[in-house]
C-alpha positions in Angstrom: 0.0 0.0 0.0 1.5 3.9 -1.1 1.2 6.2 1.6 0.8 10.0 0.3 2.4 12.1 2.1 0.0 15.3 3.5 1.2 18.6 2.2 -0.3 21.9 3.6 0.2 25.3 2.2 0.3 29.0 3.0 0.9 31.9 0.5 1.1 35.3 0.9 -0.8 37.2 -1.6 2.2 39.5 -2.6 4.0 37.2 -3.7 1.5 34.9 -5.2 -0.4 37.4 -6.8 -1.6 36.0 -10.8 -3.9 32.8 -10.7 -1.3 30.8 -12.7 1.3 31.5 -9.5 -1.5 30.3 -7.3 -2.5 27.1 -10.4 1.3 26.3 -10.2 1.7 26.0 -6.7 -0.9 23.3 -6.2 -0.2 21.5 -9.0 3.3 21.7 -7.3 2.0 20.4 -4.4 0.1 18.0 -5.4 2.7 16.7 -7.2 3.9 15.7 -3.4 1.4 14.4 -1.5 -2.5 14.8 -0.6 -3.4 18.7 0.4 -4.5 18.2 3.4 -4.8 22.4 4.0 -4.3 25.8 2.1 -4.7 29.3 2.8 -3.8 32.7 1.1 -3.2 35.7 3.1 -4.1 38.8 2.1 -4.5 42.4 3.5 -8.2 43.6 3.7 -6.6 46.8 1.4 -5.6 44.0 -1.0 -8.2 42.0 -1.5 -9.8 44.8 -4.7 -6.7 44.2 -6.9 -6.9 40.2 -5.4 -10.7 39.1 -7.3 -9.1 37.2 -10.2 -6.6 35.1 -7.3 -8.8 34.8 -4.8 -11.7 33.3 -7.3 -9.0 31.1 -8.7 -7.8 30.1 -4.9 -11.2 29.4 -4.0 -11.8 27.5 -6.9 -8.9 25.3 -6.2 -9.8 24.5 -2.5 -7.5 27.5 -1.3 -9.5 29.7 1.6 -8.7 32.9 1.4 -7.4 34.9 4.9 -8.3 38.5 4.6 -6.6 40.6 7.7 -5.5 43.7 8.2 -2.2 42.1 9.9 -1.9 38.8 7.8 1.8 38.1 8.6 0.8 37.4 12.3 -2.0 35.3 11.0 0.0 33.5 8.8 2.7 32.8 11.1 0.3 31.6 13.8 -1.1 28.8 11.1 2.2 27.8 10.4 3.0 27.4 13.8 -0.2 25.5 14.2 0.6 23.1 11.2 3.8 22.2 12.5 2.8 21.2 15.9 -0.3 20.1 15.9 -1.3 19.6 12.1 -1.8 16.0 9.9 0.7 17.6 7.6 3.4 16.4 6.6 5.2 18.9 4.1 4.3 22.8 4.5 4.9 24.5 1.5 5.3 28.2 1.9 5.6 31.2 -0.2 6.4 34.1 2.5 8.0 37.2 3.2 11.6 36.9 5.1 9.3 38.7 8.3 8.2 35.2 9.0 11.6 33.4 9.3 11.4 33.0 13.3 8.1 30.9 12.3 9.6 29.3 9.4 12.6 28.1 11.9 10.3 26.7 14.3 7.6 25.0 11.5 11.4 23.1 10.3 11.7 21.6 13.7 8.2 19.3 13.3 7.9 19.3 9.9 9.5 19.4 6.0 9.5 23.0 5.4 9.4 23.6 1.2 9.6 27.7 0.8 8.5 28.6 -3.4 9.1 31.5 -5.1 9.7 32.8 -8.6 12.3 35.2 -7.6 16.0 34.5 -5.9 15.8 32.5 -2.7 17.1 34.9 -0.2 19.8 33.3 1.9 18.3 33.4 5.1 15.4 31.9 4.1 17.8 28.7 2.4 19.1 28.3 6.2 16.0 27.8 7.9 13.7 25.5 5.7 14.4 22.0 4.0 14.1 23.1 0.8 13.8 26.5 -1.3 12.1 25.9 -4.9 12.6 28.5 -7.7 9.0 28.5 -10.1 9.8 28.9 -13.5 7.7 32.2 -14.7 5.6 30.6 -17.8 
């Protein structure tokens, strides 16, 4: 019997901002396992310029987190994965803010960070492994 592996995700609107960004990253995911969770985090000031994502998110089983602080958000469901989640592979696509809760999510879990622009090198030290998209 082939056990999936569980893969949850979090994205941060600014940096997953087109629908093929957010298509891509589940395919990705997919690709490694059963998603078990996903979420997009976006400001309530974003969420205007966001319709085409968010439909797209939605449409792909992505719930969409609308706060006017979404990093804290974000990092507490990352936090939350890690430790007490049936994940087990968090994909993330974050800003560097988040790298105390990046750290810690490592610790309990695989820890995949994806991005279509250079990895920055403190985010390479703190997760398992740091994915460059292609742009298509």
């Amino acid at each position: 019997m082939i056990f999936l592996k569980r893969v949850a995700v979090f994205l941060e609107y600014s940096l997953v901002n087109t629908p093929e960004k957010v298509s891509q990253i589940i395919n990705y995911a997919k690709q490694l396992g059963k998603l078990t969770k996903a979420r997009i985090y976006l400001s309530d000031k974003e969420l205007v310029q966001a319709k085409s994502v968010v439909e797209i998110a939605e449409r792909l089983g992505i719930e969409p987190i609308v706060m006017p602080v979404r990093d804290v958000m974000m990092a507490l469901d990352i936090l939350e994965e890690a430790l007490q989640g049936k994940a087990d592979k968090i994909i993330i696509s974050c800003s560097t803010k988040l790298i105390p809760a990046l750290a810690e999510a490592k610790a309990n879990k695989e820890v995949i960070y994806v991005t279509w622009e250079d990895i920055p090198v403190e985010i390479k030290n703190v997760v398992d492994n740091a994915v460059k998209m292609s742009q298509r």
